[in-house]
N, CA, C and O atoms as a GROMACS GRO file, in nm:
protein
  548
    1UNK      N    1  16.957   2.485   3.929
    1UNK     CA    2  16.884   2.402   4.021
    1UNK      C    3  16.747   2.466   4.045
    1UNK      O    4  16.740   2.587   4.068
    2UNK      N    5  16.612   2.369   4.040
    2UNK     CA    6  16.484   2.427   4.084
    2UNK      C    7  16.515   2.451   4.238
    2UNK      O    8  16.618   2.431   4.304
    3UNK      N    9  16.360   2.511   4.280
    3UNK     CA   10  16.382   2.523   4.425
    3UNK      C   11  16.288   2.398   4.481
    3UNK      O   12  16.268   2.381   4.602
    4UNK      N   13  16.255   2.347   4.420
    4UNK     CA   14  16.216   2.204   4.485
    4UNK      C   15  16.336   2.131   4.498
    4UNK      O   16  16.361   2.084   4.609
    5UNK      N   17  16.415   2.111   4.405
    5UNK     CA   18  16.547   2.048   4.432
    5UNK      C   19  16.625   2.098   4.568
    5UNK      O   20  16.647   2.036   4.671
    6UNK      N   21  16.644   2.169   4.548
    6UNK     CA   22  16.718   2.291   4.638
    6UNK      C   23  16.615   2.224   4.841
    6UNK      O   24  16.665   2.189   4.948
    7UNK      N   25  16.504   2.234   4.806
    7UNK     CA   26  16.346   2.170   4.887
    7UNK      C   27  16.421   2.022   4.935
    7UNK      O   28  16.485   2.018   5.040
    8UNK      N   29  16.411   1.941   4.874
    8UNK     CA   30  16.471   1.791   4.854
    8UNK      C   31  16.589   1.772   4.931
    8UNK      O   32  16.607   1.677   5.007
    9UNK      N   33  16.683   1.881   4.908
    9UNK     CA   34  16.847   1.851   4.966
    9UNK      C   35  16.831   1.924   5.147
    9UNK      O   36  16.872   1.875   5.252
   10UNK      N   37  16.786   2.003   5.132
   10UNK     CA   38  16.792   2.055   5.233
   10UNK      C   39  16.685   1.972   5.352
   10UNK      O   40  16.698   1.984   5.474
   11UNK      N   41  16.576   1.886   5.282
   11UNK     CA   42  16.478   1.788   5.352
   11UNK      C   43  16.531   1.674   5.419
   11UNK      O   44  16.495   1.640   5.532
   12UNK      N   45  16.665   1.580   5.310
   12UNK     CA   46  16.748   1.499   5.299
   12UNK      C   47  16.815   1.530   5.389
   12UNK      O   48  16.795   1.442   5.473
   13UNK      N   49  16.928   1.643   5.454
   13UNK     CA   50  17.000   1.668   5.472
   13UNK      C   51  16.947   1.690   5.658
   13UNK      O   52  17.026   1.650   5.744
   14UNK      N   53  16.818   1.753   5.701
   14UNK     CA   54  16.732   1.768   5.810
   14UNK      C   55  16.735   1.605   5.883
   14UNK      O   56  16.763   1.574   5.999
   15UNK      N   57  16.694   1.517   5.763
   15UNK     CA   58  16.660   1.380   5.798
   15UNK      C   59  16.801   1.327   5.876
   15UNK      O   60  16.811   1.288   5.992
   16UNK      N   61  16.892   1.338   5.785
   16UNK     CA   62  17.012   1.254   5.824
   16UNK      C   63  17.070   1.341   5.973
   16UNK      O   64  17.169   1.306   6.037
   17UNK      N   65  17.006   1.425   5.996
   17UNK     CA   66  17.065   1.506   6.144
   17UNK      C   67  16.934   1.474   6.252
   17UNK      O   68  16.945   1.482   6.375
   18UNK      N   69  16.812   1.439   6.183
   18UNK     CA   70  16.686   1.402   6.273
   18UNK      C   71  16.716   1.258   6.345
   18UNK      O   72  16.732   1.218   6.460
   19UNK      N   73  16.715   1.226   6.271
   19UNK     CA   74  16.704   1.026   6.291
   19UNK      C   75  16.780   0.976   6.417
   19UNK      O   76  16.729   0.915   6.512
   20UNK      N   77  16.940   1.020   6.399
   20UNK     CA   78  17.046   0.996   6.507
   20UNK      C   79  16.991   1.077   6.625
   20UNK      O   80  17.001   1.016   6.731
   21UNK      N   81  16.940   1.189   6.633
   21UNK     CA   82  16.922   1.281   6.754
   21UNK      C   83  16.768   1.237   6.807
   21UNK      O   84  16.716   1.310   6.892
   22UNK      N   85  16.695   1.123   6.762
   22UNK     CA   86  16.594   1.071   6.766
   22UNK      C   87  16.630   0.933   6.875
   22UNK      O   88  16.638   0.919   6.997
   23UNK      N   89  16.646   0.835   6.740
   23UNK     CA   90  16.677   0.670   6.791
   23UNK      C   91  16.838   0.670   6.829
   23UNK      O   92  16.894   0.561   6.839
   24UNK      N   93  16.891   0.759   6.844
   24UNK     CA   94  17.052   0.733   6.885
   24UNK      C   95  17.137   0.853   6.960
   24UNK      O   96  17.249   0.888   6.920
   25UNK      N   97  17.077   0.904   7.059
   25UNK     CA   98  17.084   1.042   7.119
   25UNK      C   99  17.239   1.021   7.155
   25UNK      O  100  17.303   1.116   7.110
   26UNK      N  101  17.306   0.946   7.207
   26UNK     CA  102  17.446   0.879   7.248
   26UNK      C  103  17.531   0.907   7.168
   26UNK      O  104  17.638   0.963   7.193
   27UNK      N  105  17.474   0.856   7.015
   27UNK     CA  106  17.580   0.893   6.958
   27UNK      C  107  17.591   0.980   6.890
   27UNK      O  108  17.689   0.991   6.818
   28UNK      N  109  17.461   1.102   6.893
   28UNK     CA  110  17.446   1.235   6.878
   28UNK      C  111  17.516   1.324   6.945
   28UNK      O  112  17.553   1.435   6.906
   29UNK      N  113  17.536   1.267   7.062
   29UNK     CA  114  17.593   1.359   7.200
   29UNK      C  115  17.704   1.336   7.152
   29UNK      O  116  17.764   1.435   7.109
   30UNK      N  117  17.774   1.200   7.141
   30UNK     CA  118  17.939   1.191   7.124
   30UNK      C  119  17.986   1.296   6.995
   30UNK      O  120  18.100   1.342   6.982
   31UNK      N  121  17.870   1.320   6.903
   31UNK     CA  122  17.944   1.373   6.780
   31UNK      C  123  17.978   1.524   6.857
   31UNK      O  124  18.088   1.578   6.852
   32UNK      N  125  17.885   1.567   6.911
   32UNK     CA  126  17.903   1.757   6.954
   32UNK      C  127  18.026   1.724   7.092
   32UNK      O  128  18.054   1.828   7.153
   33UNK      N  129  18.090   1.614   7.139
   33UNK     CA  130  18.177   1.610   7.196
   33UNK      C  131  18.102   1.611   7.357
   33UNK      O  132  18.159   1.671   7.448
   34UNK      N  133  17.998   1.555   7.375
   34UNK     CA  134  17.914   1.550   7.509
   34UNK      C  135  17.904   1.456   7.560
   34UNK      O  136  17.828   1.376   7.504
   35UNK      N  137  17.964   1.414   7.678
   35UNK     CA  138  17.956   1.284   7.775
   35UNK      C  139  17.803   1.267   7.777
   35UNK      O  140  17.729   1.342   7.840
   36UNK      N  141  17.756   1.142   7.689
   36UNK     CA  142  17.574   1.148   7.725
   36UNK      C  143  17.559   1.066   7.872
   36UNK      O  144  17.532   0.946   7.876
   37UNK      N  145  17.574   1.124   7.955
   37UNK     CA  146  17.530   1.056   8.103
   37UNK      C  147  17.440   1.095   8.177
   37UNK      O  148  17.400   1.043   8.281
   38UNK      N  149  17.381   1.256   8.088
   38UNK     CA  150  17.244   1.323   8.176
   38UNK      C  151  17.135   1.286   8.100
   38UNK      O  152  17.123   1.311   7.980
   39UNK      N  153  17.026   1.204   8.192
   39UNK     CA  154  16.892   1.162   8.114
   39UNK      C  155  16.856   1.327   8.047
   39UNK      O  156  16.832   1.314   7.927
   40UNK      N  157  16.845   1.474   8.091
   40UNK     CA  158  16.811   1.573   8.098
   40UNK      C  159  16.869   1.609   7.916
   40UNK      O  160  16.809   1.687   7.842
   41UNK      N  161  16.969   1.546   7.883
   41UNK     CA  162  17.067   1.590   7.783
   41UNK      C  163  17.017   1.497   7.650
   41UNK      O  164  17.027   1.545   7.538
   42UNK      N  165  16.961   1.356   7.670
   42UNK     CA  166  16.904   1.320   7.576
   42UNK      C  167  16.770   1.322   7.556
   42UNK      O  168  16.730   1.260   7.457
   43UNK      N  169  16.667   1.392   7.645
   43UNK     CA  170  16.576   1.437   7.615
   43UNK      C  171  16.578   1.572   7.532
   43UNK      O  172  16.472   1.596   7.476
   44UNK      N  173  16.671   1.655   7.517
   44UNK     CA  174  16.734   1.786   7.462
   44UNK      C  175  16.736   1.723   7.322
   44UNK      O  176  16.668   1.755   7.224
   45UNK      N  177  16.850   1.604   7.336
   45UNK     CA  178  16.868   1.590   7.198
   45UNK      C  179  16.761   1.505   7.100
   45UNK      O  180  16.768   1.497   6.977
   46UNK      N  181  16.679   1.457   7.171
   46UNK     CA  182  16.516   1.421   7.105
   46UNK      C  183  16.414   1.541   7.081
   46UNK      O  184  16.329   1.543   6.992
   47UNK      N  185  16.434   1.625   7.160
   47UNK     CA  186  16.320   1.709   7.076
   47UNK      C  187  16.400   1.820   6.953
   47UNK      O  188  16.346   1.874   6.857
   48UNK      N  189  16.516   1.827   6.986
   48UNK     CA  190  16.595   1.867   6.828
   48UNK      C  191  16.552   1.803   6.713
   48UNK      O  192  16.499   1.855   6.615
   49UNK      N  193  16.580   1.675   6.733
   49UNK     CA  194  16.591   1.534   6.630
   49UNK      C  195  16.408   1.601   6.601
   49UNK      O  196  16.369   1.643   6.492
   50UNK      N  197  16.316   1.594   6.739
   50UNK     CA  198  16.143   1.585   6.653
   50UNK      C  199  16.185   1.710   6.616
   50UNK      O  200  16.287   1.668   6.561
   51UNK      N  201  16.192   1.838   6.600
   51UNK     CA  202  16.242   1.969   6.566
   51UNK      C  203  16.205   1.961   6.438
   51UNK      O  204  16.099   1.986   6.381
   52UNK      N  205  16.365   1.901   6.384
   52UNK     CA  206  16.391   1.883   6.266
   52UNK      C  207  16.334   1.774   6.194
   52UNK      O  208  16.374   1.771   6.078
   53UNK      N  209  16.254   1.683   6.224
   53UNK     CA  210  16.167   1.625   6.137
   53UNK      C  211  16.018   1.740   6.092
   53UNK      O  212  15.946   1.752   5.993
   54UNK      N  213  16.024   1.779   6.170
   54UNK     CA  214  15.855   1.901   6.152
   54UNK      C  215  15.912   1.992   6.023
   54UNK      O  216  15.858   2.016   5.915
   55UNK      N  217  16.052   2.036   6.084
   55UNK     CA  218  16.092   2.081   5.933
   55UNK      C  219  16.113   2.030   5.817
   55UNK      O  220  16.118   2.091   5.710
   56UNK      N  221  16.134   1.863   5.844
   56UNK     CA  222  16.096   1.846   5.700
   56UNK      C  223  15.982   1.745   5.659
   56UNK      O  224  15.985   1.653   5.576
   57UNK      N  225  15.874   1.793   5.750
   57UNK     CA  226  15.707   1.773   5.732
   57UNK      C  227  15.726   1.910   5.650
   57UNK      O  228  15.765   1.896   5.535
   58UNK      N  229  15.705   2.027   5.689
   58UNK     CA  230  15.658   2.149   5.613
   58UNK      C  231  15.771   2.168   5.492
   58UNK      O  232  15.750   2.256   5.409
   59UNK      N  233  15.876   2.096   5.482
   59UNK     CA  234  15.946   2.124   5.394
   59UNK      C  235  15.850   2.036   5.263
   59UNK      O  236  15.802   2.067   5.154
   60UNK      N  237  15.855   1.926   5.337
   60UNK     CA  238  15.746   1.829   5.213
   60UNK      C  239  15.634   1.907   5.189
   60UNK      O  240  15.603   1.924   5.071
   61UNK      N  241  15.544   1.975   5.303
   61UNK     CA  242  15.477   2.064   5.222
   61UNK      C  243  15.478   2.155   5.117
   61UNK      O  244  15.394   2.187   5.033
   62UNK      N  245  15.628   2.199   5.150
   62UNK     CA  246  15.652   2.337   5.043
   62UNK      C  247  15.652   2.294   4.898
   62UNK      O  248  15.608   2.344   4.795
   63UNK      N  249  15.744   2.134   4.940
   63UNK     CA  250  15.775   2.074   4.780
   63UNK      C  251  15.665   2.055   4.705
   63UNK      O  252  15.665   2.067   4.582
   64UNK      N  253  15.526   2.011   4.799
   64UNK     CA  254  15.416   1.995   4.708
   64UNK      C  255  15.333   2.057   4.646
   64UNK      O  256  15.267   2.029   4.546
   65UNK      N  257  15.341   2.204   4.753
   65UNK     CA  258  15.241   2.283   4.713
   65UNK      C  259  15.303   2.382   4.561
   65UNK      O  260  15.408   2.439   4.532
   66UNK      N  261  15.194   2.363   4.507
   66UNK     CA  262  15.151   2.496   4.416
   66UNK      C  263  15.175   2.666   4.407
   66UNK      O  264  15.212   2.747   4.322
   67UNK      N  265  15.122   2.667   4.568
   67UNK     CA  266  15.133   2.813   4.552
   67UNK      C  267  15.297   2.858   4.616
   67UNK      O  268  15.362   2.806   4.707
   68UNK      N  269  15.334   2.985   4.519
   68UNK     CA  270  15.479   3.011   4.590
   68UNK      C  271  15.483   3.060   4.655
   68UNK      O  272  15.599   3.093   4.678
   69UNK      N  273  15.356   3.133   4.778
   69UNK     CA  274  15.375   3.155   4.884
   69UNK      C  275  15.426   3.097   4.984
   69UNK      O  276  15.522   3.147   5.043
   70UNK      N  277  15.357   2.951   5.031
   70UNK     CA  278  15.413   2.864   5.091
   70UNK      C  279  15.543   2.828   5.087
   70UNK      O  280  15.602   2.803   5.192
   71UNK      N  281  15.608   2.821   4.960
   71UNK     CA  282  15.738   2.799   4.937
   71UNK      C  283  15.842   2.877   4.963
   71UNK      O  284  15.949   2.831   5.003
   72UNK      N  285  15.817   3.041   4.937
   72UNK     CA  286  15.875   3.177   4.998
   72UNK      C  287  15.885   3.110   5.143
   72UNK      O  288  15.987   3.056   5.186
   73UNK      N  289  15.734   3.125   5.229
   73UNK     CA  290  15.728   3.119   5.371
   73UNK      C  291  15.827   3.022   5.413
   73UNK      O  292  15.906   3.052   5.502
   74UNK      N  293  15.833   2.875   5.341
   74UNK     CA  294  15.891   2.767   5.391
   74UNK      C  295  16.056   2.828   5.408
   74UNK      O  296  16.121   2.848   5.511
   75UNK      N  297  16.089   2.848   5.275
   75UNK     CA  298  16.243   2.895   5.256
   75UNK      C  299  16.295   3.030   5.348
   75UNK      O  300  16.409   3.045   5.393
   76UNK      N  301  16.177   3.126   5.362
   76UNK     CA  302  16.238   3.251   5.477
   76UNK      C  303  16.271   3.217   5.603
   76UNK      O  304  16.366   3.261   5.668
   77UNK      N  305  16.151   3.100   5.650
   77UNK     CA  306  16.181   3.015   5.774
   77UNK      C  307  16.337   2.929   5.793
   77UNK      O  308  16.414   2.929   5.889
   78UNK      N  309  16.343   2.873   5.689
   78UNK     CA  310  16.440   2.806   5.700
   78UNK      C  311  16.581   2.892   5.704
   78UNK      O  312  16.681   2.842   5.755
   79UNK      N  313  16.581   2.992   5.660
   79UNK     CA  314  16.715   3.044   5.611
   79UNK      C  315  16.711   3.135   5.788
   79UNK      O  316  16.817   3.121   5.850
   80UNK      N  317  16.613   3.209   5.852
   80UNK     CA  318  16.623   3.252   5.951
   80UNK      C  319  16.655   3.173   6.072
   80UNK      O  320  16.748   3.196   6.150
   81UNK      N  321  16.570   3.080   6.079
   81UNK     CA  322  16.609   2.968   6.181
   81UNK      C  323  16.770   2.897   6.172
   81UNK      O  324  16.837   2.846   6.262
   82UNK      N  325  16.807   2.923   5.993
   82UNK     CA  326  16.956   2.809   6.012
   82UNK      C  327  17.061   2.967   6.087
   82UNK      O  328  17.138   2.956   6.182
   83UNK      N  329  17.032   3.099   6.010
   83UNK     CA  330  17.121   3.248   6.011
   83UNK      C  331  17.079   3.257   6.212
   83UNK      O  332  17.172   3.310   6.272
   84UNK      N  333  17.002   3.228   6.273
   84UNK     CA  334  17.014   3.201   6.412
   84UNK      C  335  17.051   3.145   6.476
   84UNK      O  336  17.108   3.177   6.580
   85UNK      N  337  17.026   3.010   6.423
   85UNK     CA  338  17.130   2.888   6.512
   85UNK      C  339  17.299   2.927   6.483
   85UNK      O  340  17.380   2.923   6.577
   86UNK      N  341  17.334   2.958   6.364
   86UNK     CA  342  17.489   3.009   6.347
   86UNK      C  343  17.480   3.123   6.448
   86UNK      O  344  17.516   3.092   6.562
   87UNK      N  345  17.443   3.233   6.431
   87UNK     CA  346  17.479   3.344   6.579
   87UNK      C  347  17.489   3.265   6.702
   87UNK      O  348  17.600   3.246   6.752
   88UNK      N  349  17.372   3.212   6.761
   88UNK     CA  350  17.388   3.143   6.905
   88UNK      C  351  17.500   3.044   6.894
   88UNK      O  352  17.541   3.030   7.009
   89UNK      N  353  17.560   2.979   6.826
   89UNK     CA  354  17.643   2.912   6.841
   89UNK      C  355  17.822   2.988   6.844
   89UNK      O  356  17.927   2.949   6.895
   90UNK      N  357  17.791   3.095   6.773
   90UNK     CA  358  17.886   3.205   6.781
   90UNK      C  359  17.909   3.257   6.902
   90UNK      O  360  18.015   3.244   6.964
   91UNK      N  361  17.792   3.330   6.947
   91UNK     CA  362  17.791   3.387   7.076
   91UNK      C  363  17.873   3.286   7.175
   91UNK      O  364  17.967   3.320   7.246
   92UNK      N  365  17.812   3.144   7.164
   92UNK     CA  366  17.844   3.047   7.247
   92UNK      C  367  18.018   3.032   7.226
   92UNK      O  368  18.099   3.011   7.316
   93UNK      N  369  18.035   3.043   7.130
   93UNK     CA  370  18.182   3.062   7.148
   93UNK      C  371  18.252   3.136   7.171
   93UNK      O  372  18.347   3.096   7.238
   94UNK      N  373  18.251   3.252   7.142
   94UNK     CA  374  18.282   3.340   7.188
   94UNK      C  375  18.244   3.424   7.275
   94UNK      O  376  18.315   3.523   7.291
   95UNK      N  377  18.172   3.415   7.322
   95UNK     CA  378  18.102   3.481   7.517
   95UNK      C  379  18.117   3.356   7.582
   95UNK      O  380  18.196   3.368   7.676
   96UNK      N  381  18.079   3.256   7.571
   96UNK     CA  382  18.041   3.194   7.719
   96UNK      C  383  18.138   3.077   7.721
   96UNK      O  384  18.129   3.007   7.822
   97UNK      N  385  18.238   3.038   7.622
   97UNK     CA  386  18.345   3.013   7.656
   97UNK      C  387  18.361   2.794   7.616
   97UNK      O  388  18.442   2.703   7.633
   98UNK      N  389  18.195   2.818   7.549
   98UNK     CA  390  18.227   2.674   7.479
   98UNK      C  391  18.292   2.653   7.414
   98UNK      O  392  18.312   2.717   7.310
   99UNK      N  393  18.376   2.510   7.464
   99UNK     CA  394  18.459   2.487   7.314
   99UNK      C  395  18.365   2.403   7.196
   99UNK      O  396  18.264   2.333   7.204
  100UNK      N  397  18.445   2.444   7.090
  100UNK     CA  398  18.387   2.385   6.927
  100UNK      C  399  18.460   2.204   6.930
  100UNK      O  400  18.563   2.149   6.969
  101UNK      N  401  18.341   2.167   6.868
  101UNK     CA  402  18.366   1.999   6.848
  101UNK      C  403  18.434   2.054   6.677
  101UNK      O  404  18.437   2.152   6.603
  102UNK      N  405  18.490   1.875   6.689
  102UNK     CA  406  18.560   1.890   6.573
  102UNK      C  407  18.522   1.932   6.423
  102UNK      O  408  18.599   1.996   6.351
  103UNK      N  409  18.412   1.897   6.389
  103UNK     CA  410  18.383   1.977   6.248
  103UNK      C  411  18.239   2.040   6.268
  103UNK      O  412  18.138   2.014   6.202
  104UNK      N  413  18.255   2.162   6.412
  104UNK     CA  414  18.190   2.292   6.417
  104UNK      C  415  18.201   2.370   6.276
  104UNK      O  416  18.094   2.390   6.219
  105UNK      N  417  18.305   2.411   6.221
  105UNK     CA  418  18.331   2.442   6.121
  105UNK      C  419  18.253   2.405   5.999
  105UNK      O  420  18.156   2.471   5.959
  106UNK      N  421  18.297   2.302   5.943
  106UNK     CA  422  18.215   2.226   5.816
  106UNK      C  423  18.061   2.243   5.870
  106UNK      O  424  17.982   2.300   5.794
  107UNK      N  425  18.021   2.202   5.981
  107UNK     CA  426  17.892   2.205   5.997
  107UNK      C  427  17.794   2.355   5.983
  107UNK      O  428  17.674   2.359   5.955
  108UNK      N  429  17.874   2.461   6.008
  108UNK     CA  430  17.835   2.563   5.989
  108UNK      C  431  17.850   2.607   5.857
  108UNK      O  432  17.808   2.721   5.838
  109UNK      N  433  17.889   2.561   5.779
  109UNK     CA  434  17.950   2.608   5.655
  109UNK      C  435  17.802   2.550   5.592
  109UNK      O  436  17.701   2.618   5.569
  110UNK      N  437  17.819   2.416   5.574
  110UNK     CA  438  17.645   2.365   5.543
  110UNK      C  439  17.538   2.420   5.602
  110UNK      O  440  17.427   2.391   5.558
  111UNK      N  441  17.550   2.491   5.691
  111UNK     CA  442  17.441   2.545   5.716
  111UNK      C  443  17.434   2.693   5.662
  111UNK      O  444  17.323   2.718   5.616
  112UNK      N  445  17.523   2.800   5.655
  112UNK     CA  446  17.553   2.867   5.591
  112UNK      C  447  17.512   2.872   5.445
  112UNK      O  448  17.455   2.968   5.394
  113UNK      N  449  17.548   2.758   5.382
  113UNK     CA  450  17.502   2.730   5.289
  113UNK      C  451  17.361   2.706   5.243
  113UNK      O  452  17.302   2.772   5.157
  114UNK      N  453  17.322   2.620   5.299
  114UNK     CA  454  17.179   2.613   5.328
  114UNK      C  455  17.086   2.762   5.338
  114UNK      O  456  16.986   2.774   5.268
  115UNK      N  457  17.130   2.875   5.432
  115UNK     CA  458  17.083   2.981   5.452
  115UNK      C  459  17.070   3.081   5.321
  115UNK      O  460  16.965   3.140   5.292
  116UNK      N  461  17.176   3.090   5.257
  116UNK     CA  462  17.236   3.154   5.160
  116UNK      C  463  17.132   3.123   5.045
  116UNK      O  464  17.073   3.208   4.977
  117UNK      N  465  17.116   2.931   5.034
  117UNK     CA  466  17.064   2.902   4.937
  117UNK      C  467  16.861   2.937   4.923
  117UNK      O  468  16.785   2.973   4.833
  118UNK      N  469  16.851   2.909   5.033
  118UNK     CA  470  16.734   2.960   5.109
  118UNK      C  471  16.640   3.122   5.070
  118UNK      O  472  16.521   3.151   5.058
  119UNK      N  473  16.731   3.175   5.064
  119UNK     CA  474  16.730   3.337   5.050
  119UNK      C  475  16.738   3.335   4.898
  119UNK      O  476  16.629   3.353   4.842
  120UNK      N  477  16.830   3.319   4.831
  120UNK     CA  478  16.834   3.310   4.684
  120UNK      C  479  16.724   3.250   4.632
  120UNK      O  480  16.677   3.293   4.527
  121UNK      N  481  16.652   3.116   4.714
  121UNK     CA  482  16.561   3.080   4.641
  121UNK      C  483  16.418   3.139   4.624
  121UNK      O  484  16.326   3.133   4.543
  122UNK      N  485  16.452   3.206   4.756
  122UNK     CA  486  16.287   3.257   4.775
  122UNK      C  487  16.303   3.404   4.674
  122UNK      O  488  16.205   3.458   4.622
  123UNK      N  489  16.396   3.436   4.666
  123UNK     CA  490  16.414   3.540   4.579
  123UNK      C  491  16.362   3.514   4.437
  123UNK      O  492  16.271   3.569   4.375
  124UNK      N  493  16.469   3.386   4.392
  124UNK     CA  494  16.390   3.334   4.279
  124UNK      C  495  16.222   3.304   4.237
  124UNK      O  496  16.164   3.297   4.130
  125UNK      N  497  16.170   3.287   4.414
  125UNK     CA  498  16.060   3.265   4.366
  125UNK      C  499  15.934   3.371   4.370
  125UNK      O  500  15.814   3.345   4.360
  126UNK      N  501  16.002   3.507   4.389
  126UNK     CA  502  15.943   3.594   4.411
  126UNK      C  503  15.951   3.680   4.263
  126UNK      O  504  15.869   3.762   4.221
  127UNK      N  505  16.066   3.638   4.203
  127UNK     CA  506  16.063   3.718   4.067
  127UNK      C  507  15.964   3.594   3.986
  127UNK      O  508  15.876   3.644   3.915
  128UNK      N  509  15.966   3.509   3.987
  128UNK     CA  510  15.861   3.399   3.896
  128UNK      C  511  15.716   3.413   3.932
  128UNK      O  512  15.627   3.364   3.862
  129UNK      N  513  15.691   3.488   4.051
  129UNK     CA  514  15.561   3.507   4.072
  129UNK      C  515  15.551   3.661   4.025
  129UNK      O  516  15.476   3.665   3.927
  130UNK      N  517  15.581   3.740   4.046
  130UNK     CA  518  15.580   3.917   3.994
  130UNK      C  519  15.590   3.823   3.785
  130UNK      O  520  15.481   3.804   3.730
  131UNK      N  521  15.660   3.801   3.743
  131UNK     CA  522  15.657   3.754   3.599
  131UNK      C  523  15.481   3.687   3.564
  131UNK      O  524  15.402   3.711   3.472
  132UNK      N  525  15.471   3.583   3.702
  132UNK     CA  526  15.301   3.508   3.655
  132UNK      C  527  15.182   3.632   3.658
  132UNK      O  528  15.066   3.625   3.619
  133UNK      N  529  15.251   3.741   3.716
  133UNK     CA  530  15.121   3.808   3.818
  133UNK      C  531  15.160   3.923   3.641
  133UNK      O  532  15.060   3.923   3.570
  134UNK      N  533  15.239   3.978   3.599
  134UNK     CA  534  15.281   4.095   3.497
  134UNK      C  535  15.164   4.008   3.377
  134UNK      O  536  15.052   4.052   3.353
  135UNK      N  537  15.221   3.884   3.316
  135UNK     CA  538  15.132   3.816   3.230
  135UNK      C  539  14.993   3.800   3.229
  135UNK      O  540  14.920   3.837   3.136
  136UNK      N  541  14.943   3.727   3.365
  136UNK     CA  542  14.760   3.776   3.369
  136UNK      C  543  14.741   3.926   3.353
  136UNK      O  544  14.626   3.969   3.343
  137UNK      N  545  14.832   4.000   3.350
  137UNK     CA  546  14.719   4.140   3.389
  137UNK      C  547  14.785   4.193   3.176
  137UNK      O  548  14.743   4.295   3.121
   0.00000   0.00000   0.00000
């Protein structure tokens, strides 16, 4: 798999978690197992939803640009921000005594995944640039 591909799924994948936490906060809330009855709680879950569209504004950036810096930067971001949200949600379970909605699990696993893939890629794209940079010289 390129890492634009890799760019694409993970953009795709932002969208389909943006949109609902956008135009459908209700039934965003029902999925994490949250009575949506606090105006306070779907304003929470709208600026997630804009959150994750910005990420995949700069993700579309990464896909377009040229240089593999941007694309490193894009992918280190992403893999730190997803390897954080898994801890705080950890912590949250285990310190402060939230319970897990039903596919906490799977959902972390994709994100996990996501992180994993993230890291590998920027890796990849750090040996393809040391290879461009060995050839000019």
């Amino acid at each position: 798999m390129k890492t634009n591909t890799f760019i694409l799924i993970v953009m795709a994948y932002s969208i389909i978690l943006a949109l609902p936490a956008i135009f459908l906060p209700d039934y965003s809330l029902a999925y994490f197992g949250i009575s949506p009855s606090v105006p306070e709680e779907h304003s929470l879950v709208n600026f997630i939803g804009g959150y994750q569209l910005f990420g995949v504004y700069f993700g579309y950036v990464a896909y377009r640009s040229t240089d593999r810096e941007t694309r490193r930067g894009w992918l280190l971001a992403t893999a730190f921000i997803t390897l954080f949200a898994i801890c705080v949600q950890q912590v949250d379970l285990n310190f402060r005594g939230i319970k897990a909605y039903p596919t906490m699990y799977l959902d972390e696993a994709i994100w996990l995944a996501i992180a994993i893939g993230a890291l590998y890629f920027r890796g990849k794209e750090q040996i393809i640039r040391t290879r461009l940079q060995d050839s000019k010289d």
